[in-house]
Every structure is written in C-alpha cells, then in structure tokens.
SELUMVEX-817015 format. One record per residue (C-alpha): x negated, y negated, z negated; residue in one letter; residue number from 0. Coordinates in steps of 0.2 Angstrom, whole numbers, padded with zeros to 4 digits, always signed. Layout:
BEGIN
@east:X north:Y up:Z code:A pos:NUM;
...
# end
This chain:
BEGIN
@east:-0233 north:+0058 up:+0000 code:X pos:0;
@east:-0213 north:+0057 up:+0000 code:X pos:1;
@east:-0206 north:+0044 up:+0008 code:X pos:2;
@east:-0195 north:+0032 up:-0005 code:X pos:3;
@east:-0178 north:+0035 up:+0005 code:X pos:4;
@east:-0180 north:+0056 up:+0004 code:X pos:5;
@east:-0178 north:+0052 up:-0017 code:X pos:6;
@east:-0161 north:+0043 up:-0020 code:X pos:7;
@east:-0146 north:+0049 up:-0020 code:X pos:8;
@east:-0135 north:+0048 up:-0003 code:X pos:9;
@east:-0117 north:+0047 up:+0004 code:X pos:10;
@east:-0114 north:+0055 up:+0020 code:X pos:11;
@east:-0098 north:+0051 up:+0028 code:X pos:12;
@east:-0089 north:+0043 up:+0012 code:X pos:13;
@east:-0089 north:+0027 up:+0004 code:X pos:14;
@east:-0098 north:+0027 up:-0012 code:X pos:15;
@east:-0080 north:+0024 up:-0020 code:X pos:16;
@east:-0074 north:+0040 up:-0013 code:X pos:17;
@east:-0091 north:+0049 up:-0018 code:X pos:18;
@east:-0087 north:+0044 up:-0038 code:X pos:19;
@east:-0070 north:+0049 up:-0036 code:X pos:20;
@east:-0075 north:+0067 up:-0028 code:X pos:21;
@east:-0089 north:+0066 up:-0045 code:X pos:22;
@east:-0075 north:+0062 up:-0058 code:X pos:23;
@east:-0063 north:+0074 up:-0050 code:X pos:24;
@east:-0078 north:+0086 up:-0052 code:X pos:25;
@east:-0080 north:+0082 up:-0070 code:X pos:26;
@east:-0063 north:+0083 up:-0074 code:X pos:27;
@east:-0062 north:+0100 up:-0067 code:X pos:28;
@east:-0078 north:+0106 up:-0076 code:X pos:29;
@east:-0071 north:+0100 up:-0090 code:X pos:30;
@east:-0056 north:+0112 up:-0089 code:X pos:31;
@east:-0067 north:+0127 up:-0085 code:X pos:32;
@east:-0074 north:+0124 up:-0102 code:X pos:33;
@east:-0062 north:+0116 up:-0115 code:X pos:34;
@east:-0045 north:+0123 up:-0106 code:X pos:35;
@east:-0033 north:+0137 up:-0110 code:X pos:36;
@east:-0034 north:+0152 up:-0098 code:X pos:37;
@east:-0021 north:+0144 up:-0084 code:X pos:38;
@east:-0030 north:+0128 up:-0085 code:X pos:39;
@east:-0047 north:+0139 up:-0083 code:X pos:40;
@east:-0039 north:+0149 up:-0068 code:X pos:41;
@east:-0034 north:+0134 up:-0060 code:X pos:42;
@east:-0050 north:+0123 up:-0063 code:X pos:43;
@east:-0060 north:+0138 up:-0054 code:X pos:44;
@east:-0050 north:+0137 up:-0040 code:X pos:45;
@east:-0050 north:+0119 up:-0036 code:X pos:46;
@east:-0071 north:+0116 up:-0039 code:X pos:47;
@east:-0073 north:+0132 up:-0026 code:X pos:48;
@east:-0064 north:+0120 up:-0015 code:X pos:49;
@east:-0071 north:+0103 up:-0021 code:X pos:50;
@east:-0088 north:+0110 up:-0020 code:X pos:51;
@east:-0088 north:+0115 up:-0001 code:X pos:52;
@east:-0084 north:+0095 up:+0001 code:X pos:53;
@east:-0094 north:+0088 up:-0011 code:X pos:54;
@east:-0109 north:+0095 up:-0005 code:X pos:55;
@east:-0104 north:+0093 up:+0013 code:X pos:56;
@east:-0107 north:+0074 up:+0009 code:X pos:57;
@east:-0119 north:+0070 up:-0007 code:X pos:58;
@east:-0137 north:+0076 up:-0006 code:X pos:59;
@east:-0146 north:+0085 up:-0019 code:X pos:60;
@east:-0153 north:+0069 up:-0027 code:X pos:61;
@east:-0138 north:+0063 up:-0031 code:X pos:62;
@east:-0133 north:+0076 up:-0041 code:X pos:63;
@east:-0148 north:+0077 up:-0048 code:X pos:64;
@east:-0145 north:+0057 up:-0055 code:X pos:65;
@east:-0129 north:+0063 up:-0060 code:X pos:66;
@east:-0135 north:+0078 up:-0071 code:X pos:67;
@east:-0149 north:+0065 up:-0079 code:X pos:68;
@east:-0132 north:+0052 up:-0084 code:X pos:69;
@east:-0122 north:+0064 up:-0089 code:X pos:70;
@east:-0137 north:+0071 up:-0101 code:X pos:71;
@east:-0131 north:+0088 up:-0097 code:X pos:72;
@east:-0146 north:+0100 up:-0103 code:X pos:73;
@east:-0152 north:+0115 up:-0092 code:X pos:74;
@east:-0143 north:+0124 up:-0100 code:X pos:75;
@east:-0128 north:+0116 up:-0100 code:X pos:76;
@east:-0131 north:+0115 up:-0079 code:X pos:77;
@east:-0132 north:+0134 up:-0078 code:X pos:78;
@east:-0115 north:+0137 up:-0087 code:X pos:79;
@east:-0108 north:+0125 up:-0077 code:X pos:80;
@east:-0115 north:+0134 up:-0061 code:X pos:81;
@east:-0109 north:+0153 up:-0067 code:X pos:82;
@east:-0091 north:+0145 up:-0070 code:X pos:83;
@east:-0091 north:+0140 up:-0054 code:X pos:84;
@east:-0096 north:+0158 up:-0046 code:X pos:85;
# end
C-alpha cells in the first residue's frame, strides 16, 4: 500500500510561492510555443529547456500531475506540449 505523503504534490528547496511562479512562467512559455509567431516559438523553446531542468529539480511528479488535472489539459494536449519541448 502507498503511503499518503508518496501521493501529493511537493516542493523541494522553494517556497510554494516560488513553485507557482516557476508553474506560471511555465504556462506562459507553453503558451508561446503554441499560439506565438515564429520568434516568439524560437524564443519560448529555448527558455522552457532551461525552466524545465529547474522545475523539475524541485517539484515532484505528482505535482505536475495535479497541475495537468487543473488545467484540464487532455493526453493529448500533454504529448504536444512534451514534443514542443524536445
């Protein structure tokens, strides 16, 4: 059986503040990568390379995995979001 603190979301190393503003920066960018114009797309891809070796350096799986569920993003959605990142 899982233990309850192995299933939410944690912060290592950063104030939950900080970790929503990493998350909305992260949004922001993917945004970018999907609505902008090509400089903006260039840009975007560039920045979450960099954002994403921190970002995940300090949440845990689960906490993307709530964010995913409250942003409604579908599989789908999750997997372009992953190869616009590559």
């Amino acid at each position: 059986m899982t233990h309850r603190n192995e299933m939410a979301p944690t912060t290592r190393g950063l104030a939950p503040i900080d970790a929503a503003v990493l998350m909305k920066k992260y949004i922001v960018l993917l945004a970018m990568i999907n609505y902008g114009n090509t400089e903006q797309k260039q840009f975007a891809r560039a920045k979450i390379r960099e954002l994403d070796k921190t970002i995940h350096l300090h949440l845990n799986a689960t906490a993307f995995d709530v964010a995913q569920r409250n942003l409604a993003f579908t599989e789908e959605e999750m997997d372009a979001i992953n190869q616009a990142i590559v």
